[in-house]
Residue frames as qw, qx, qy, qz and C-alpha x, y, z in Angstrom:
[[0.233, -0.591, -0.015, -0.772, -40.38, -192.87, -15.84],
 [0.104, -0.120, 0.581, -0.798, -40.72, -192.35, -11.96],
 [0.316, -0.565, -0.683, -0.339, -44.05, -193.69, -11.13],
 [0.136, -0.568, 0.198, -0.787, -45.15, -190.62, -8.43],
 [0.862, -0.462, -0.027, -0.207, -45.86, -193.16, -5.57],
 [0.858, -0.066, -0.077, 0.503, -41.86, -194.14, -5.77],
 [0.179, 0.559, -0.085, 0.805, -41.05, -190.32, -6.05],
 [0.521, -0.671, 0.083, -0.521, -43.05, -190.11, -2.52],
 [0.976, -0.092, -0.098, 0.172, -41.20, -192.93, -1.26],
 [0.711, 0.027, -0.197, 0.675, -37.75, -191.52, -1.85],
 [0.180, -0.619, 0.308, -0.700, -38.13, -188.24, -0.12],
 [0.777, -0.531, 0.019, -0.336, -39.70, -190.45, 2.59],
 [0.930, -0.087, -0.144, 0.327, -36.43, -193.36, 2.79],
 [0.739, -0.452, 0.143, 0.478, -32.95, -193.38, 3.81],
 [0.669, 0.214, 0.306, 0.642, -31.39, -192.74, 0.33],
 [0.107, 0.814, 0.410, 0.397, -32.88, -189.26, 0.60],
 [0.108, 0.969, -0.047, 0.218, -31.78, -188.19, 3.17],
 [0.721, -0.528, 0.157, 0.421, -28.50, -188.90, 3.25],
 [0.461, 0.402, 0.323, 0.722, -28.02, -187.00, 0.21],
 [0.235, -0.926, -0.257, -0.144, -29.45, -184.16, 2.20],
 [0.701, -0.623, 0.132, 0.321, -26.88, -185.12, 4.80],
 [0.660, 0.230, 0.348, 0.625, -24.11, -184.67, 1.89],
 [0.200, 0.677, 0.224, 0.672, -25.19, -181.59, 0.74],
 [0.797, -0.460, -0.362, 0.148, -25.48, -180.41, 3.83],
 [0.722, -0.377, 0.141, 0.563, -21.89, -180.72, 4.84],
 [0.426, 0.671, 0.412, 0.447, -21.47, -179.04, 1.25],
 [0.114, 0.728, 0.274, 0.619, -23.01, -176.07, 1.75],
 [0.638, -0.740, -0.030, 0.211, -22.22, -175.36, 5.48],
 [0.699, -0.260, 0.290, 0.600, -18.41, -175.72, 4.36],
 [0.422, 0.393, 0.311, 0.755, -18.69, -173.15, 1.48],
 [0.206, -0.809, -0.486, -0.259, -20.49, -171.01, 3.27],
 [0.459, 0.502, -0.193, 0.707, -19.17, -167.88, 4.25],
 [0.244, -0.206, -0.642, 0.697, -18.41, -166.34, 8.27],
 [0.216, -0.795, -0.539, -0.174, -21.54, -164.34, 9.63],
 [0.077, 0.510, -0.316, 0.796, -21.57, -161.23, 11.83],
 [0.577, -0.595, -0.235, -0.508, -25.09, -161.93, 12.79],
 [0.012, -0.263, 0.759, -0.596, -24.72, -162.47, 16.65],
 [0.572, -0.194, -0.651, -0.459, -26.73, -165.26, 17.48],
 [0.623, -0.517, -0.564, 0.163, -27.00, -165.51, 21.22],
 [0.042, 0.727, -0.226, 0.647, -26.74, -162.31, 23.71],
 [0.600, -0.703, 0.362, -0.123, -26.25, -164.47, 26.72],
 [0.826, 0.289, -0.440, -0.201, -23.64, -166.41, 27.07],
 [0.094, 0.460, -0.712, 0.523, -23.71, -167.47, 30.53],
 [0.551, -0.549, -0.571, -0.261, -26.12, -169.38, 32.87],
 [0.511, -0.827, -0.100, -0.212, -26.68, -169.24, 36.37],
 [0.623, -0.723, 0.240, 0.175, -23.27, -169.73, 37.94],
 [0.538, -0.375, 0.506, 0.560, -20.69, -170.17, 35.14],
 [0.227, 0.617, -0.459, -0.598, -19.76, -168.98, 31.48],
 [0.914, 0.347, -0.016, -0.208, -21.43, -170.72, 28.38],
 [0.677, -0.267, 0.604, 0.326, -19.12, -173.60, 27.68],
 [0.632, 0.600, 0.368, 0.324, -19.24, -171.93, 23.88],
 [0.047, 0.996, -0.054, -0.058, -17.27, -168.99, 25.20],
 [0.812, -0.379, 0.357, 0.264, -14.04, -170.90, 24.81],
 [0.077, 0.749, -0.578, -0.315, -11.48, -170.01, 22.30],
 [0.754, 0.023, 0.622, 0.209, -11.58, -172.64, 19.79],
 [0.220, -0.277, 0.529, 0.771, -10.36, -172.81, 16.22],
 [0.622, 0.329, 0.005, -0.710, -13.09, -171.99, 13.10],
 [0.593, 0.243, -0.686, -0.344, -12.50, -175.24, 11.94],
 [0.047, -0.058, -0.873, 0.482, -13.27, -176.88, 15.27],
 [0.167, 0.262, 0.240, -0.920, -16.02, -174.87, 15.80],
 [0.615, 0.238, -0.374, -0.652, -17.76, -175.61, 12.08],
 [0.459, 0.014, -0.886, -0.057, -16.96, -179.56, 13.07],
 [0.073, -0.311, -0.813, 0.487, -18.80, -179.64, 16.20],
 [0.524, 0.275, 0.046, -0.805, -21.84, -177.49, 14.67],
 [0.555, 0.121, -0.452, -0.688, -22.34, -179.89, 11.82],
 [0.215, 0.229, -0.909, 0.273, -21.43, -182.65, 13.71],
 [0.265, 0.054, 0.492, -0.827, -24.50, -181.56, 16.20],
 [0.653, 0.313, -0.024, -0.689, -26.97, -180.83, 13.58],
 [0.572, 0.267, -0.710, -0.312, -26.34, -184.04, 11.63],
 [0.136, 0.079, -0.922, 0.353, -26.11, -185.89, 15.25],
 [0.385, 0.128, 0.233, -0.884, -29.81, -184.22, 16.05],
 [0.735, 0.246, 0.036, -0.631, -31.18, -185.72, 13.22],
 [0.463, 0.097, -0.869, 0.145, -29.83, -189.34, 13.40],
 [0.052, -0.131, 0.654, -0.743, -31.23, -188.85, 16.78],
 [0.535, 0.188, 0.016, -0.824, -34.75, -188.13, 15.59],
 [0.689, 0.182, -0.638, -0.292, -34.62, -191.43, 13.71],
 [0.379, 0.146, -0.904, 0.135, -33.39, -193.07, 16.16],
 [0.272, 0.086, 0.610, -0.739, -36.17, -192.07, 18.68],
 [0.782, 0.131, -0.029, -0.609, -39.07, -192.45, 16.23],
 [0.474, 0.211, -0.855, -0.027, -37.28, -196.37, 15.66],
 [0.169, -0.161, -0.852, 0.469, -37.54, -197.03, 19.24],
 [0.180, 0.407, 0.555, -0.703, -40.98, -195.07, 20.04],
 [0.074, 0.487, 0.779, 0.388, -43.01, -194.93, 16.80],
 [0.054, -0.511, -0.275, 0.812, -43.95, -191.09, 17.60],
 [0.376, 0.422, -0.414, -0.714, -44.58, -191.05, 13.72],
 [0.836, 0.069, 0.465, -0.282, -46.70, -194.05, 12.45],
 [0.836, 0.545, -0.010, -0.062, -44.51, -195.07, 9.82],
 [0.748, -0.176, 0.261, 0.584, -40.86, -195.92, 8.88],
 [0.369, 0.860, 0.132, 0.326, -39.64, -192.66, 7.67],
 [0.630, -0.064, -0.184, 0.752, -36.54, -190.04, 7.41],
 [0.320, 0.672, 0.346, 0.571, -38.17, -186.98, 6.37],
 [0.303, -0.948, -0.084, 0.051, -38.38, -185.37, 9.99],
 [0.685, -0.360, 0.283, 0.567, -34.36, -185.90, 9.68],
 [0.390, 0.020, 0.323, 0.862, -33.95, -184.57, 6.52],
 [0.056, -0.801, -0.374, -0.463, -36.43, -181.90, 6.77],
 [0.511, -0.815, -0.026, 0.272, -34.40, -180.64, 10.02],
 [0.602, -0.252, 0.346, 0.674, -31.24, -180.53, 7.92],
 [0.201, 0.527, 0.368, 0.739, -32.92, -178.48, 4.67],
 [0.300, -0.940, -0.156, 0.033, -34.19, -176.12, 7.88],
 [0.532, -0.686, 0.121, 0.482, -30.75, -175.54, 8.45],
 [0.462, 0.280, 0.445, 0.714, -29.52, -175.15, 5.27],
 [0.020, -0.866, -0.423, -0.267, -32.67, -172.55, 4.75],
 [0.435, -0.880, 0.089, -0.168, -30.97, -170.61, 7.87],
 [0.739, 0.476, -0.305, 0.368, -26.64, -171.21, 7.58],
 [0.026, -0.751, 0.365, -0.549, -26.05, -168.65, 10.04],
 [0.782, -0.442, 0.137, -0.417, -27.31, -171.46, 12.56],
 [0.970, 0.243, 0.011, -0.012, -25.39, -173.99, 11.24],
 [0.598, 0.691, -0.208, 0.349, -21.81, -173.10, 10.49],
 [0.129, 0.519, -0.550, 0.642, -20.28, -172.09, 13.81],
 [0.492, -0.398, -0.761, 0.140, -20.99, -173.70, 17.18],
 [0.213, -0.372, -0.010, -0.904, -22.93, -172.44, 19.34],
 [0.360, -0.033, 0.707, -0.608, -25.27, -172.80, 22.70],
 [0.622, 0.202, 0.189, -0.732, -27.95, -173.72, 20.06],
 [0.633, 0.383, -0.657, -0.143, -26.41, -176.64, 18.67],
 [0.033, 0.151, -0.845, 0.512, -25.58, -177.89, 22.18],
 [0.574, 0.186, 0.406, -0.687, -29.57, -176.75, 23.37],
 [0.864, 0.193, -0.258, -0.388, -31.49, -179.21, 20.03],
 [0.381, 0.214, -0.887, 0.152, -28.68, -182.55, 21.13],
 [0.085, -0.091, 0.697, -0.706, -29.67, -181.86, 25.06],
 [0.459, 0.057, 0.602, -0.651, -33.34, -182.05, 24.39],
 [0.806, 0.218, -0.384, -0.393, -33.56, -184.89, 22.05],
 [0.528, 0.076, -0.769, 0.352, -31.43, -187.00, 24.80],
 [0.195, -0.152, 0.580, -0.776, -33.75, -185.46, 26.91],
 [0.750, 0.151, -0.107, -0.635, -36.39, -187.18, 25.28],
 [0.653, 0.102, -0.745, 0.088, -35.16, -190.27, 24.64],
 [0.163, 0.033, -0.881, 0.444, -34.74, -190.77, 28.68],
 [0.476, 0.100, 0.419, -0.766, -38.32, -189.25, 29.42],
 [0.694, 0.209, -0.453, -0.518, -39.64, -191.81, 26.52],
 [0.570, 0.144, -0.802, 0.105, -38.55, -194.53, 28.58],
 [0.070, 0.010, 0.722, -0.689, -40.54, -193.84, 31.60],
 [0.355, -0.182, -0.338, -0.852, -43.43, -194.40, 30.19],
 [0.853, -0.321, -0.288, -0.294, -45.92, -196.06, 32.79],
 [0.800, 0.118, -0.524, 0.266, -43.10, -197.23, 34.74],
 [0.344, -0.822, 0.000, -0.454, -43.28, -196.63, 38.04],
 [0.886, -0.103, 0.146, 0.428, -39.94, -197.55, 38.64],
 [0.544, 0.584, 0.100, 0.594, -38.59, -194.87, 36.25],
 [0.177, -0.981, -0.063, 0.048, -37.80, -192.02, 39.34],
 [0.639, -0.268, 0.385, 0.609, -33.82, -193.12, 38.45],
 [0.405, 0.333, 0.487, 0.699, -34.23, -191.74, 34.85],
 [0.090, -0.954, -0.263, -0.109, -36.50, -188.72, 36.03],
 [0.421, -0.819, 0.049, 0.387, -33.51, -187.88, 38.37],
 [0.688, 0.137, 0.457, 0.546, -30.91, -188.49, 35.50],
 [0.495, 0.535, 0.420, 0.542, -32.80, -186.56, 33.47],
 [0.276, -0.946, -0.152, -0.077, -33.14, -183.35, 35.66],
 [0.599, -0.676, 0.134, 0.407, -29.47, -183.44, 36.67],
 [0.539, 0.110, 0.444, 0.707, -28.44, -183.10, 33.29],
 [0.034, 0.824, 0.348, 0.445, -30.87, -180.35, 32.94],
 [0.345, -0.933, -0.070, 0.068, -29.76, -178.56, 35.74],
 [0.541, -0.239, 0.320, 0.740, -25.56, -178.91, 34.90],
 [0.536, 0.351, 0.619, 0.455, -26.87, -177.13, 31.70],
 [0.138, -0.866, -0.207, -0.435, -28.65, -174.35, 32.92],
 [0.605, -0.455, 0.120, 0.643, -25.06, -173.80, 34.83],
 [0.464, -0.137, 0.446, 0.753, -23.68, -172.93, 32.13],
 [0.097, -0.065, -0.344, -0.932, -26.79, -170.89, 30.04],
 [0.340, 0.176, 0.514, -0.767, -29.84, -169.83, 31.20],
 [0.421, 0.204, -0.480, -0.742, -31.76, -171.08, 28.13],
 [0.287, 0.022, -0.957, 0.034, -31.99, -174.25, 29.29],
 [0.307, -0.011, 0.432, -0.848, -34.17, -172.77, 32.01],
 [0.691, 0.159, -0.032, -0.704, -37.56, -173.05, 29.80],
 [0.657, 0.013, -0.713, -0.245, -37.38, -176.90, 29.25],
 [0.157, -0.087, 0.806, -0.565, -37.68, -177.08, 33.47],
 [0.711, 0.178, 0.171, -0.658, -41.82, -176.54, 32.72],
 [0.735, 0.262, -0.458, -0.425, -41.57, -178.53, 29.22],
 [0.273, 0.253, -0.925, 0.077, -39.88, -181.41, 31.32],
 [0.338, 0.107, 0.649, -0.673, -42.27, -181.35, 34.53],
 [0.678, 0.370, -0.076, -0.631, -45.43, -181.34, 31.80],
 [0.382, 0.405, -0.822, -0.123, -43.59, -184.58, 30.11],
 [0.039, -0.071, -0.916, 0.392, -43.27, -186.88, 33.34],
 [0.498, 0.217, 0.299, -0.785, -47.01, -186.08, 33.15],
 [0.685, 0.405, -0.259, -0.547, -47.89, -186.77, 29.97],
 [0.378, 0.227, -0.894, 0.082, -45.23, -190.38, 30.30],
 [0.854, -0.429, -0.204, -0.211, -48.36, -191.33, 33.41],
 [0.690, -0.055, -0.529, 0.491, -45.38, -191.49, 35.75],
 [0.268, -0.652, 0.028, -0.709, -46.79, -188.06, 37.74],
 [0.671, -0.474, -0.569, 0.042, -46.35, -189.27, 41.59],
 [0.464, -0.861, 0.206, 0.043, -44.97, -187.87, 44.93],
 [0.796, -0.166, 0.336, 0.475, -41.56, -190.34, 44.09],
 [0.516, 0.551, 0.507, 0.416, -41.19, -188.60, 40.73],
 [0.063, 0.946, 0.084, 0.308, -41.31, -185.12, 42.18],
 [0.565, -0.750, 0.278, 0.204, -39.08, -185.77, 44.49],
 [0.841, 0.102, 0.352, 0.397, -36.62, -186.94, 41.85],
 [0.398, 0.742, 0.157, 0.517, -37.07, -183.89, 39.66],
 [0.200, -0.978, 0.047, -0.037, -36.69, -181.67, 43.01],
 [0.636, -0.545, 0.445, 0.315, -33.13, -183.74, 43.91],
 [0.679, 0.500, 0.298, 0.446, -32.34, -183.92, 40.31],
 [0.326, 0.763, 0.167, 0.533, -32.04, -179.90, 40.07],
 [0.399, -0.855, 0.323, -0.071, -30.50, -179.32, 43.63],
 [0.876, -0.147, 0.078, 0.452, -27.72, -182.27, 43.30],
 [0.633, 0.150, 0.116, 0.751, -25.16, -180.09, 41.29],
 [0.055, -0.835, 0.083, -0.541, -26.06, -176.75, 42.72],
 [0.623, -0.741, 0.167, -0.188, -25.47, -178.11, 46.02],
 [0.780, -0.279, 0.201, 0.523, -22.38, -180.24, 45.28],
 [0.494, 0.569, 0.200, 0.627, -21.08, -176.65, 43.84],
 [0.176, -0.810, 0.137, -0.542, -21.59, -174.84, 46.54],
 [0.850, -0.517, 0.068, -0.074, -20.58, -177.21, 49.12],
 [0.775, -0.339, 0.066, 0.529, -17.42, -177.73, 47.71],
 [0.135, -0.740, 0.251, 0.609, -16.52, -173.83, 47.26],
 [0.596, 0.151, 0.626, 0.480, -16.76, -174.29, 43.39],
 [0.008, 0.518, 0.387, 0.763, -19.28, -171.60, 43.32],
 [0.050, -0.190, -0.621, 0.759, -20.32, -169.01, 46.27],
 [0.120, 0.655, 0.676, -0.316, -23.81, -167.81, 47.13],
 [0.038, 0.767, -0.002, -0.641, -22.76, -164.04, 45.40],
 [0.257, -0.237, 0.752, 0.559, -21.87, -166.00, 42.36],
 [0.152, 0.588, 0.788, 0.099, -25.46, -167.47, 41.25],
 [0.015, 0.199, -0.237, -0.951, -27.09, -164.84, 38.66],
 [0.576, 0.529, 0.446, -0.435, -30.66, -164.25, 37.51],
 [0.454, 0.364, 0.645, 0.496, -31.31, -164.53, 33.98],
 [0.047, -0.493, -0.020, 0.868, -31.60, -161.37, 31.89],
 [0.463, 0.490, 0.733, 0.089, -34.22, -160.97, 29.48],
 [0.143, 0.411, -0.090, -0.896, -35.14, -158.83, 26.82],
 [0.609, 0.396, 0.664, -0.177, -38.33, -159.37, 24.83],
 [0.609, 0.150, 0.638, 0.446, -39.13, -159.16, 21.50],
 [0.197, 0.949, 0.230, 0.084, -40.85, -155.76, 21.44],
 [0.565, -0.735, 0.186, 0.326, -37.55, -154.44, 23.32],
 [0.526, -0.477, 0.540, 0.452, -34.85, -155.91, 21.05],
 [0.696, 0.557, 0.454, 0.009, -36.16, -156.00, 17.64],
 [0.012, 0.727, -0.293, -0.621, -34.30, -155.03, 14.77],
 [0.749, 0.556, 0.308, -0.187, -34.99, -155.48, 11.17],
 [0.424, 0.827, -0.364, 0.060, -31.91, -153.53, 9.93],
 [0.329, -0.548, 0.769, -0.019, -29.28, -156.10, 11.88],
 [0.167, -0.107, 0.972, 0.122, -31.19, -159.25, 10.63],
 [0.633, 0.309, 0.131, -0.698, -34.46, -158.80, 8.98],
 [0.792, 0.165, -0.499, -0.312, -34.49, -161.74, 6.52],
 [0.419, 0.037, -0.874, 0.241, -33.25, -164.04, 9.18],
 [0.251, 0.064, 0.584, -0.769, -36.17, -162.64, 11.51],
 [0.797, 0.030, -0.219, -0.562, -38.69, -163.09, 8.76],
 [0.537, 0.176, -0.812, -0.142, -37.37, -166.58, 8.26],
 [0.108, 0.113, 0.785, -0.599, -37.89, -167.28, 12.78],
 [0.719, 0.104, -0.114, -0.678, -41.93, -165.89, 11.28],
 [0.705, 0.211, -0.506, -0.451, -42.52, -168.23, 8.32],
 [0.270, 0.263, -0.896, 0.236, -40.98, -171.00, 10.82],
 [0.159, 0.085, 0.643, -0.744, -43.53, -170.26, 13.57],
 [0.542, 0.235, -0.188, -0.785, -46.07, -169.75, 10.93],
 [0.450, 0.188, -0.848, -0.209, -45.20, -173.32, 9.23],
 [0.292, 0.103, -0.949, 0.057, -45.47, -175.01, 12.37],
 [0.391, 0.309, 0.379, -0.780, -48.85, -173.67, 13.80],
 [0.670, 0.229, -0.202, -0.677, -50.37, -174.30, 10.82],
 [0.433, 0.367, -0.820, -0.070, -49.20, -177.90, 10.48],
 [0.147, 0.023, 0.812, -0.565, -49.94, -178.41, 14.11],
 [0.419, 0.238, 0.419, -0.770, -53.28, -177.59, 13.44],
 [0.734, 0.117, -0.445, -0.500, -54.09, -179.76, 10.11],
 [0.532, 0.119, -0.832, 0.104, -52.43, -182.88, 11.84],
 [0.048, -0.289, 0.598, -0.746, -53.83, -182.35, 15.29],
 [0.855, -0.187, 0.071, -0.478, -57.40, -184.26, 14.94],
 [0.690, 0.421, -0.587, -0.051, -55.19, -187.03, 13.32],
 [0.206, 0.425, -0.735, 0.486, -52.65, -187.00, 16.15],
 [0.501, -0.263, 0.380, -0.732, -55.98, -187.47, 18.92],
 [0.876, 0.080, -0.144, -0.454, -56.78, -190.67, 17.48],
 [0.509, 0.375, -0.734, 0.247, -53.75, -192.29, 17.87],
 [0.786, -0.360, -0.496, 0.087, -53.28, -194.82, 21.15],
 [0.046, 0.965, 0.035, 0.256, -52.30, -192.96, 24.05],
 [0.804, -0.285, 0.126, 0.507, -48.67, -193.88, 24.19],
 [0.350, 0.145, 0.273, 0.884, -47.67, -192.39, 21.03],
 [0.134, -0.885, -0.246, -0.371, -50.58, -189.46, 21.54],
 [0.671, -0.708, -0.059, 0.213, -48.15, -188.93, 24.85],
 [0.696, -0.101, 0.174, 0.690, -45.00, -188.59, 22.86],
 [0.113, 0.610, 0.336, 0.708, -46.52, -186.01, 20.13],
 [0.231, -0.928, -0.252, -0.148, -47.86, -183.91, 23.07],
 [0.636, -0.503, 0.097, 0.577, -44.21, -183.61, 24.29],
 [0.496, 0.136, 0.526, 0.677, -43.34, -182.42, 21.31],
 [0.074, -0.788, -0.440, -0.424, -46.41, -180.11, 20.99],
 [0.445, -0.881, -0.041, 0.154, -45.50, -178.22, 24.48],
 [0.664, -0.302, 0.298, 0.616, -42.12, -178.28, 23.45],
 [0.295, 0.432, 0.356, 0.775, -42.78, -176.48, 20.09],
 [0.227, -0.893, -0.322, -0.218, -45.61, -173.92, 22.12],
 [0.570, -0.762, 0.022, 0.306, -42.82, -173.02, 24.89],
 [0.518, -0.109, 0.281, 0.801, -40.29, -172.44, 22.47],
 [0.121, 0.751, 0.294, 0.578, -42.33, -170.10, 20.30],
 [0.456, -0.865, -0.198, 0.073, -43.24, -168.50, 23.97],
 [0.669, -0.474, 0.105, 0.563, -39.53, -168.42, 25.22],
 [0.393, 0.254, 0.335, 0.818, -38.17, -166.77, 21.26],
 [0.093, -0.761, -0.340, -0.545, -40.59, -163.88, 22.38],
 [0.651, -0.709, -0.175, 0.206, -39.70, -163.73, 25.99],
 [0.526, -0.721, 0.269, 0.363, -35.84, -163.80, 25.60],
 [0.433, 0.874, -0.167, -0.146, -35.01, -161.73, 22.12],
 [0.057, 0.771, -0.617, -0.144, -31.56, -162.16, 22.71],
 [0.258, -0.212, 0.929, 0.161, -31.06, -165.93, 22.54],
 [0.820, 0.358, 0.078, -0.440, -34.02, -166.01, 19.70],
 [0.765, 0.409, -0.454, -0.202, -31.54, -168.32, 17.38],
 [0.033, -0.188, 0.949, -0.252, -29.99, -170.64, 20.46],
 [0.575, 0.202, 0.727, -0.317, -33.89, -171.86, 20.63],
 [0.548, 0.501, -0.352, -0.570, -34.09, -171.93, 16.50],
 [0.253, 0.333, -0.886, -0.200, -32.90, -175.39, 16.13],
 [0.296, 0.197, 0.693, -0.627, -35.11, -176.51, 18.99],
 [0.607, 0.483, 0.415, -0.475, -38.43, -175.41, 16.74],
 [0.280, 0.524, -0.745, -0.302, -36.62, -176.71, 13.85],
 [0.065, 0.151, -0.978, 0.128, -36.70, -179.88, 15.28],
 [0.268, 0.350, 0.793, -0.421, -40.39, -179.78, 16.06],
 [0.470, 0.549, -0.354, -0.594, -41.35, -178.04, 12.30],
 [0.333, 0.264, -0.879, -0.216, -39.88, -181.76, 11.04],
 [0.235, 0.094, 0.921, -0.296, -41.85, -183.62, 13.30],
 [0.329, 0.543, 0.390, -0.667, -44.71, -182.08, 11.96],
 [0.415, 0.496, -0.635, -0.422, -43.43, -182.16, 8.10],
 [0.108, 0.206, -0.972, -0.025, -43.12, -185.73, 8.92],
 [0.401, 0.454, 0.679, -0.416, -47.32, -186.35, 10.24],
 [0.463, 0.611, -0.133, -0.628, -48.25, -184.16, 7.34],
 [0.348, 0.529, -0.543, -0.552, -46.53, -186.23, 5.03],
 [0.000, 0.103, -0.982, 0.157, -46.96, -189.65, 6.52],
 [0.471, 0.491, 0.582, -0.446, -50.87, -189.27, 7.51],
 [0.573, 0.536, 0.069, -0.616, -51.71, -188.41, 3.69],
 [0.558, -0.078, 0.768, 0.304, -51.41, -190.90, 0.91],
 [0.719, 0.620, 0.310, -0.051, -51.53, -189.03, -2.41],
 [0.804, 0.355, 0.165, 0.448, -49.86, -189.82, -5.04],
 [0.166, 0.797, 0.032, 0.579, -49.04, -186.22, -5.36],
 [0.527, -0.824, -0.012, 0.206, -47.88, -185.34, -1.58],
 [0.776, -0.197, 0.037, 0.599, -44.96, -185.38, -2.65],
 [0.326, 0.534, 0.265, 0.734, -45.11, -181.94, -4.94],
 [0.578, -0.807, -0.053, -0.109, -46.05, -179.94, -1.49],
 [0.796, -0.501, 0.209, 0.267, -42.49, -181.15, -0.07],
 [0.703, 0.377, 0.193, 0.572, -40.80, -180.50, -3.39],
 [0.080, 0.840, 0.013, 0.537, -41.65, -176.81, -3.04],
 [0.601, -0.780, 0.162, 0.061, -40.50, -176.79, 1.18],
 [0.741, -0.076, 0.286, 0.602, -36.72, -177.99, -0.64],
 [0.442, 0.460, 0.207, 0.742, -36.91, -175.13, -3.26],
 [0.376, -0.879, -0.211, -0.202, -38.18, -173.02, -0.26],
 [0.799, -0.479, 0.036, 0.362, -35.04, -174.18, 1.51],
 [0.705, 0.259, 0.264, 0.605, -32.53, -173.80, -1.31],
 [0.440, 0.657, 0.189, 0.582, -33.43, -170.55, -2.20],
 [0.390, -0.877, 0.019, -0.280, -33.33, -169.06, 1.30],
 [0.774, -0.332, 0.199, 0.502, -29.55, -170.42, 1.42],
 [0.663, 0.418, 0.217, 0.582, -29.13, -168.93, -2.07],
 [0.031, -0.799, 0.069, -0.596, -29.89, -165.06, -0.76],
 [0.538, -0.822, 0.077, 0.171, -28.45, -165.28, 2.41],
 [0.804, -0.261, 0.327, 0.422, -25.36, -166.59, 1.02],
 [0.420, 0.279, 0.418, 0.756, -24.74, -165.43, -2.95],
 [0.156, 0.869, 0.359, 0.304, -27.12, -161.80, -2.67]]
């Protein structure tokens, strides 16, 4: 018999979830085409979403899972190097991958929202590395120019301008150098686009919104709206047991979690703002649900935590089984 301290253990290691990762692939690959339309822009400010390309469905399903699986390697590899979670653990990884399972439609076909959860875990990683370093206005600019090529191509990107600006804050690297970086960060590649006639002045488009009172519809996608809920629900509530916890920490890694904490708040905001691209920011609070799964489960040490986490898997499972087999 399992002694229930080695059952919490292997959800928490490696061996878990790379059977996740397996299954996974699995069920993504049996999983039959959607209708749902998962993004109603699919353009940014001066050129066409670089997902509007004509590729094959079997391209298309590789570079989704490819993403999602790359996301959460990612996650590991940031809590390795920054310790954002006090402990050696996979679970925010494989608790980002049984989100997707939970929700297929995300998962199966690329999409801006596979591109949008890569972009702002490699945005993280470069703002983690300015921490204190007042020296770091190279990696500020870096990281802004890659934000701004992005939000070329799809206005979503837009909302991580705030969540980034708030960051450099929270990393103590807040100066006059530092703004200037972010400002020349997000003019470089508009201006070397318009300077060399790549894109004219009549070209550059506003973003189009529609909110959530506006665009709602229950009868196109009601169980995949409830699911965006229970998601929001999950991680509010989470936020809020782990959140004395999180204050005590030292305030390096109290700096990382608060990224992470504006990052989940602005996405909820933004999935209410701009209806139509509610499931290009779904992975996004995916990704910050696991972080949170991952404090929850890490800050408590009973034996038993582990029967909590059992039920979020048969939570998962069975919200693959009706989307997919009802």
């Amino acid at each position: 018999m399992f002694r229930e301290e080695e059952i919490s253990n292997f959800f928490n290691g490696r061996q878990f979830f790379i059977l996740t990762a397996v299954l996974f692939v699995v069920l993504m690959w049996i999983t039959p085409p959607s209708s749902v339309i998962l993004q109603g822009s699919s353009s940014g400010v001066c050129f066409p979403s670089l997902t509007t390309f004509a590729i094959s469905p079997l391209l298309s399903f590789v570079l989704s899972v490819a993403g999602m699986i790359g996301a959460s390697l990612m996650l590991a590899f940031l809590n390795k190097e920054n310790s954002y979670v006090r402990e050696v653990t996979y679970i925010f990884s494989s608790s980002f991958l049984l989100l997707a399972i939970a929700n297929p439609t995300i998962a199966t076909r690329f999409y801006d929202g596979t591109l949008l959860n890569v972009i702002v875990l490699l945005l993280a990683n470069i703002l983690f590395g300015t921490y204190q370093d007042n020296k770091s206005q190279q990696k500020v600019y870096l990281a802004f120019v890659l934000l701004a090529i992005c939000c070329m191509f799809q206005y979503a990107f837009i909302y991580l301008i705030p969540v980034m600006v708030l960051g450099i804050g929270q990393m103590r690297v807040m100066g006059l150098k530092s703004i200037f970086a972010m400002i020349f960060g997000l003019v470089t590649p508009y201006w070397i686009a318009t300077c060399s006639g790549l894109v004219g002045l009549s070209e550059y488009k506003a973003p189009h919104l529609v909110d959530i009172w506006s665009g709602l519809n229950f009868g196109q996608s009601g169980f995949m709206i409830a699911i965006v809920a229970f998601t929001i629900l999950l991680s509010l509530t989470l936020l809020g047991t782990n959140a004395l916890k999180l204050m005590s920490y030292k305030m390096q890694t109290r700096s990382y979690n608060g990224f992470f904490i504006v990052l989940m708040l602005f996405t909820i905001i933004v999935m209410g703002i701009d209806y139509n691209n509610l499931f290009v920011y779904m992975p996004v609070l995916n990704i910050c649900l696991s972080i949170q799964i991952a404090h929850t489960y890490t800050l408590r040490k009973q034996s038993r935590r582990y029967i909590p986490y059992v039920l979020f898997v048969l939570i998962c499972m069975l919200s693959y089984a009706w989307q997919v087999f009802y």
